[in-house]
C-alpha positions as CSV (number, residue, x, y, z in Angstrom):
1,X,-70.9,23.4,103.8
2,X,-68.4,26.1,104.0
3,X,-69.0,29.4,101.8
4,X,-65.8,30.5,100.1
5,X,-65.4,33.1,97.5
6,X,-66.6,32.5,93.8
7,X,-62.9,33.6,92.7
8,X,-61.4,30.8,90.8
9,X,-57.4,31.8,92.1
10,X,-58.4,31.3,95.2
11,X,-55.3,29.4,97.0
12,X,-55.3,25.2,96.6
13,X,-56.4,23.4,99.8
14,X,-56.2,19.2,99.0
15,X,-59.8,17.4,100.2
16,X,-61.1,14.4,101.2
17,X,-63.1,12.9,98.2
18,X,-64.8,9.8,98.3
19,X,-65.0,8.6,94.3
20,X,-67.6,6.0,93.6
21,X,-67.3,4.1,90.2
22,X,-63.7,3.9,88.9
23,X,-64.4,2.8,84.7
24,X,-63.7,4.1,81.7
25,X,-64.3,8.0,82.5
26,X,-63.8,7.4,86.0
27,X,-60.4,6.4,86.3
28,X,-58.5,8.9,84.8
29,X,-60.8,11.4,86.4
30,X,-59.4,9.5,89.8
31,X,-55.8,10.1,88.3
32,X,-56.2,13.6,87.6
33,X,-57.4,14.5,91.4
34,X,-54.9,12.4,93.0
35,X,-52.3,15.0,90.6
36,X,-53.4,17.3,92.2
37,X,-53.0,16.9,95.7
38,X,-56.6,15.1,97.1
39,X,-56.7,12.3,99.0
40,X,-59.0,9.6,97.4
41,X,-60.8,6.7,98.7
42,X,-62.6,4.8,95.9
43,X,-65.0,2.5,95.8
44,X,-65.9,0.4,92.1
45,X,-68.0,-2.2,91.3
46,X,-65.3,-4.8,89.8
47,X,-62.5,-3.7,92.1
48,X,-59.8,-4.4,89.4
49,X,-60.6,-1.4,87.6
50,X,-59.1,0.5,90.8
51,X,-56.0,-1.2,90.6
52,X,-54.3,1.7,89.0
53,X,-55.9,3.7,91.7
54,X,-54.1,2.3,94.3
55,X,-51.0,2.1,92.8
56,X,-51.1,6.2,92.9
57,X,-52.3,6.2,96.5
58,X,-56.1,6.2,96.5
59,X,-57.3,3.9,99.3
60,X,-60.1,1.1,97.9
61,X,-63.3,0.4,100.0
62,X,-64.8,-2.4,100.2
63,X,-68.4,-0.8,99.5
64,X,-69.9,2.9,99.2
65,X,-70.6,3.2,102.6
66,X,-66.7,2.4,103.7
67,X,-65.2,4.9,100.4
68,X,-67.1,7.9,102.1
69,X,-66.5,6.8,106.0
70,X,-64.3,4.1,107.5
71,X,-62.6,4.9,111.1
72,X,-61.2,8.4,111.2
73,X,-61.4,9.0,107.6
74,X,-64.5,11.2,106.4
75,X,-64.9,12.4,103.2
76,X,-65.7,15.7,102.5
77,X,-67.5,15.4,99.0
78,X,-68.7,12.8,97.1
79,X,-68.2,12.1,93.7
80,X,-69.9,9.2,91.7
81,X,-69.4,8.4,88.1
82,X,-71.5,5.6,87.0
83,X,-73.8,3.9,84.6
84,X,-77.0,5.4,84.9
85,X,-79.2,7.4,86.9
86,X,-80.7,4.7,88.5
87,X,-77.4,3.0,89.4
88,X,-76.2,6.5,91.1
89,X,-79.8,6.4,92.8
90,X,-78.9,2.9,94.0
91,X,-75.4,3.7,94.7
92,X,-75.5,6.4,96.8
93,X,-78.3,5.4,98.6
94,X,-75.7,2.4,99.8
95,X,-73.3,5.2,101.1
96,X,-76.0,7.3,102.8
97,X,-75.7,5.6,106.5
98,X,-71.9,7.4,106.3
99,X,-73.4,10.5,105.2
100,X,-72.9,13.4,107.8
101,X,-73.9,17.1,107.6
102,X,-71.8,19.6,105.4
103,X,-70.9,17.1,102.9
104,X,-71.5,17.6,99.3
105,X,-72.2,14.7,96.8
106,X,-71.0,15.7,93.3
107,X,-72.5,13.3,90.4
108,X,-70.8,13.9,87.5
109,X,-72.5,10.6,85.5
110,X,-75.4,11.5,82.5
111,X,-78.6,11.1,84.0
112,X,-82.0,12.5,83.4
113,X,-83.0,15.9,84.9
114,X,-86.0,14.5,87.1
115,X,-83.1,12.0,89.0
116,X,-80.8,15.0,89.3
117,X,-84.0,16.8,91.1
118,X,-84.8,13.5,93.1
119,X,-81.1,13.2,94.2
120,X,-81.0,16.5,95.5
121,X,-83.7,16.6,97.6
122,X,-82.4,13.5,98.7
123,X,-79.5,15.2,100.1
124,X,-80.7,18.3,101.6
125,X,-83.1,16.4,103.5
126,X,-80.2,14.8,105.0
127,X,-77.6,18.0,105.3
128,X,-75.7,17.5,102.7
129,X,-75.0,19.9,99.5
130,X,-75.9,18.7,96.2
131,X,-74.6,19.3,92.6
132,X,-75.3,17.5,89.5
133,X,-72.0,17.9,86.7
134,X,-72.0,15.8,84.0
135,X,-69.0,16.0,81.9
136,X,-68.3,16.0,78.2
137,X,-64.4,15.1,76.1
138,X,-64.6,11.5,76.6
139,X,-62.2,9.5,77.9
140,X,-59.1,11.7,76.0
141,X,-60.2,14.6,77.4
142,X,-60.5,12.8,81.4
143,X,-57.0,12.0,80.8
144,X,-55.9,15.5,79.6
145,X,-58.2,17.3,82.3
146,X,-59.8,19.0,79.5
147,X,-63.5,18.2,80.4
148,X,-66.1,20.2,79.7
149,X,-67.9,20.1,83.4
150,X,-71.9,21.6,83.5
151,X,-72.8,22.4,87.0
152,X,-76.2,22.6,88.4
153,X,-75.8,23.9,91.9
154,X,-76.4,26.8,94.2
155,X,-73.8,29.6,93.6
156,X,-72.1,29.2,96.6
157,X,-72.2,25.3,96.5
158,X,-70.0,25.7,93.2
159,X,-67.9,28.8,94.5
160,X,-67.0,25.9,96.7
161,X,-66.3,22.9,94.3
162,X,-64.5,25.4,91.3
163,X,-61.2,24.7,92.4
164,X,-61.6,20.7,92.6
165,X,-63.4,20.4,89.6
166,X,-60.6,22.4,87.8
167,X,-58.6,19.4,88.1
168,X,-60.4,17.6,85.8
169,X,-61.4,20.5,82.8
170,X,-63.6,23.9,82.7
171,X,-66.3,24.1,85.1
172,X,-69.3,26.0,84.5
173,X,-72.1,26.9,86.2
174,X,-75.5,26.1,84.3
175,X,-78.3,26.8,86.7
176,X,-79.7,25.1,89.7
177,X,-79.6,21.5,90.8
178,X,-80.7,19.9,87.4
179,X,-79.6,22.2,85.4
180,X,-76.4,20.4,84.7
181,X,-77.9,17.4,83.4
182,X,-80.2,19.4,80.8
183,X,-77.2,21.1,79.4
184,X,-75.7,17.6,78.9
185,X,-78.7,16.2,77.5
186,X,-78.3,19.6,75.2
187,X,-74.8,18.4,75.0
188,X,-75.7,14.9,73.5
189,X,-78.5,16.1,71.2
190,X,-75.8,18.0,69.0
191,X,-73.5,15.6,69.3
192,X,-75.3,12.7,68.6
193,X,-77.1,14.5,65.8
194,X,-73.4,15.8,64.0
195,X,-72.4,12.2,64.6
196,X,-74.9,11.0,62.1
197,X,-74.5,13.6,59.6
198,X,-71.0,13.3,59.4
199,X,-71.1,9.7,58.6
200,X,-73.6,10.7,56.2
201,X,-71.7,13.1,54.5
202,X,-68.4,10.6,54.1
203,X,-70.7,7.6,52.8
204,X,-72.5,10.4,50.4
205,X,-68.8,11.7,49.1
206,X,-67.6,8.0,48.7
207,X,-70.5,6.6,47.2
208,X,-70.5,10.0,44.3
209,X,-66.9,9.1,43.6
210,X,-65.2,11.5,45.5
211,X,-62.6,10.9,48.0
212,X,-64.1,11.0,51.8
213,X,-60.8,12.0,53.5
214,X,-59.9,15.0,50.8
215,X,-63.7,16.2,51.0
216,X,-63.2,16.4,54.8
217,X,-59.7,17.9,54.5
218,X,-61.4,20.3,52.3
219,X,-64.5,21.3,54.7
220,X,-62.2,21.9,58.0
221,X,-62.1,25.5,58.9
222,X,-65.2,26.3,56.9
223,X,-68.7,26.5,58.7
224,X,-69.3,22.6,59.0
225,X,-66.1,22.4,61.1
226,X,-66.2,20.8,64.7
227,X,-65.0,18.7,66.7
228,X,-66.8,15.8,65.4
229,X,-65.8,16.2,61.9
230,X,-62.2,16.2,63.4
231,X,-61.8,13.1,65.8
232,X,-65.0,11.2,64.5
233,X,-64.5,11.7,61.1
234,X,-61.2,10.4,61.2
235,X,-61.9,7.8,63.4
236,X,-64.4,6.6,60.4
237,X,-62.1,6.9,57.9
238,X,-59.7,4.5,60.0
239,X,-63.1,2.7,61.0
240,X,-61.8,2.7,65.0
241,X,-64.3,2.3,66.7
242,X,-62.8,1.7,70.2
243,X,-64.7,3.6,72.5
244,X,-64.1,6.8,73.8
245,X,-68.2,7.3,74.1
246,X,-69.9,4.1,74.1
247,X,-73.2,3.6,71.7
248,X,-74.9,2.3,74.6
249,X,-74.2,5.8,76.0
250,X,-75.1,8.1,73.2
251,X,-78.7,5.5,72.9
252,X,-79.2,6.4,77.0
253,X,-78.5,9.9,76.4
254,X,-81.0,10.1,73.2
255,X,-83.6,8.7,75.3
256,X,-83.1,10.5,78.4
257,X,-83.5,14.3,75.8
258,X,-87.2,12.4,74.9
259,X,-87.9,12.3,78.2
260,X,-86.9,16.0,78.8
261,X,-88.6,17.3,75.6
262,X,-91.7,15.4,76.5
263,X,-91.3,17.0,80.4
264,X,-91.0,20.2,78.6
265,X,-93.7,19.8,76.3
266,X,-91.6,19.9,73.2
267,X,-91.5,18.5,70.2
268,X,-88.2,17.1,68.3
269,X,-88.4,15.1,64.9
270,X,-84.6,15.7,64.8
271,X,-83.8,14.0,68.3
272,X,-86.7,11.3,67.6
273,X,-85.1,9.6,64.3
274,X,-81.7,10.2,65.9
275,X,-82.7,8.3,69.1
276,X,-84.5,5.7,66.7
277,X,-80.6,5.2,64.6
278,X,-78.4,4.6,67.8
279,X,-81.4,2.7,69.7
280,X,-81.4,0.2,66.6
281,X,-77.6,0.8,66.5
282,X,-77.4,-0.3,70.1
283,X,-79.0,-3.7,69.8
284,X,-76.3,-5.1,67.3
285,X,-72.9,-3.2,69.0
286,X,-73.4,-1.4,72.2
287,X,-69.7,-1.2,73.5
288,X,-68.1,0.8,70.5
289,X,-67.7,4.1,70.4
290,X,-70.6,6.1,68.9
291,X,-69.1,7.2,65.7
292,X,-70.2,3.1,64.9
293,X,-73.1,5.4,63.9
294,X,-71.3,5.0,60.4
295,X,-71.6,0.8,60.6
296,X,-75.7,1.5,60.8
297,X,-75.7,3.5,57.7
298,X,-73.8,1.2,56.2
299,X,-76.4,-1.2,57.1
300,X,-78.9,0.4,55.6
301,X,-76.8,0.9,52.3
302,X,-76.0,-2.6,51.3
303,X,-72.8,-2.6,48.9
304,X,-71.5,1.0,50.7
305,X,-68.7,0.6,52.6
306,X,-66.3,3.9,54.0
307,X,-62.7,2.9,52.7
308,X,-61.1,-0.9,53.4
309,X,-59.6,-0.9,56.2
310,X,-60.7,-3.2,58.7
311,X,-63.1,-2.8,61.4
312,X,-61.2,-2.1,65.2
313,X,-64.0,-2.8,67.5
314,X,-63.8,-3.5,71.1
315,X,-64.0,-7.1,72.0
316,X,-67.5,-8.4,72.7
């Protein structure tokens, strides 16, 4: 793969990128790089979720193999955004008879550290460069370009992929291959944790006859600030609950930091009962977003309920 210089000015040049997996984050990540200039052939497994895709220019294949190779088009990186690990194992592996030398596959779906590892000795036993950036912001901050991207790569692999990725939010480089995933797992463990405790702390003011909403007015801009207490607080006290990050997401991520503590011979009470909440949470309502977290503690609190509104949840 060419070396370039790590400078992050350095002058725009559009690439070829094949884009596997085009839902919920992917799409408006698609958006953002056809903005800016890079010519996009996607490939999704329900090809209607492309549509809008196309309708901006990006080409649709009709598998992996075709979105990174198809006549006198060759991409030059690869970027899946999918499920799981084992999907982008799966996935890529479908694509790798149009692999050629000096490519670089870019997986910017949460996975655990050990398929990071796997998938990049995959790819430098073949030629190709490797670099594992999962993203955090949700789907608002894919559509705003305002991801916070976590790189594992060789330095001069990322020197390489800076200016591409700064289409779609602030990348940063972590470490080495893997090292992206870990600090998304680290990512998730906070978040998933302030999730909780936030729905904790609005059920706790309600339920001691104070008003949720004032209490949170009243604690933003002092040390329990944060993002969470922002969007997800207010998106319990409206009890919205269309996704942004799905439960099913947050329970994969909460498993996947067990298996990295456990690789790392750590132990986590925290991350163990908070992985217990959304795995429980997950087998009643998957697909809403994970601030749902407050519909399990309401569970477990018969008769307390966070304000009257209704419940907006995505349909089943």
């Amino acid at each position: 793969m060419e070396q370039t210089s790590t400078n992050s000015n350095m002058a725009f040049r559009p690439r070829r990128i094949a884009l596997l997996g085009t839902g919920l984050m992917g799409l408006p990540m698609g958006l953002r790089l056809l903005a800016a200039g890079h010519q996009l052939h996607v490939w999704n497994r329900t090809a209607a979720k492309a549509a809008m895709l196309m309708q901006q220019g990006a080409v649709l294949a009709s598998d992996p193999a075709h979105a990174v190779a198809d006549g006198e088009w060759q991409a030059e990186l690869i970027i899946s955004m999918l499920d799981s690990g084992p999907i982008v194992a799966q996935v890529l592996e479908q694509s790798a008879a149009a692999w050629r030398k000096g490519m670089c596959v870019i997986d910017m779906s949460s996975s655990r550290q050990s398929e990071a590892l796997a998938l990049s000795a995959r790819c430098e036993a073949s030629g190709l460069a490797f670099a594992d950036a999962p993203v955090s912001g949700g789907v608002a901050g894919a559509q705003a370009g305002t991801l916070a991207i976590m790189v594992g790569a060789r330095p001069e692999v990322f020197a390489e992929l800076e200016p591409v990725l700064q289409a779609l939010g602030r990348p940063a480089l972590v470490g080495p291959p893997g090292s992206g995933q870990l600090a998304k797992l680290c990512n998730q463990l906070i978040v998933g944790g302030t999730i909780q405790l936030v729905a904790e702390a609005l059920l706790l003011a309600q339920a001691g006859g104070a008003d949720p909403a004032a209490v949170r007015t009243a604690l933003r801009g002092g040390f329990a600030e944060s993002r969470i207490l922002e969007l997800h607080g207010q998106r319990m006290l409206e009890r919205n609950f269309i996704p942004g990050g799905q439960v099913k997401t947050q329970a994969k991520d909460m498993r996947n930091i067990q298996a990295a503590a456990d690789a790392a011979g750590l132990q986590l009470p925290a991350t163990a009962l908070i992985a217990q909440l959304f795995s429980e949470l997950e087998t009643h309502i998957a697909t809403a977003d994970h601030s749902a977290a407050l519909l399990q503690l309401e569970m477990m609190n018969p008769g307390q309920r966070l304000g009257l509104q209704h419940n907006n949840l995505p349909e089943s």
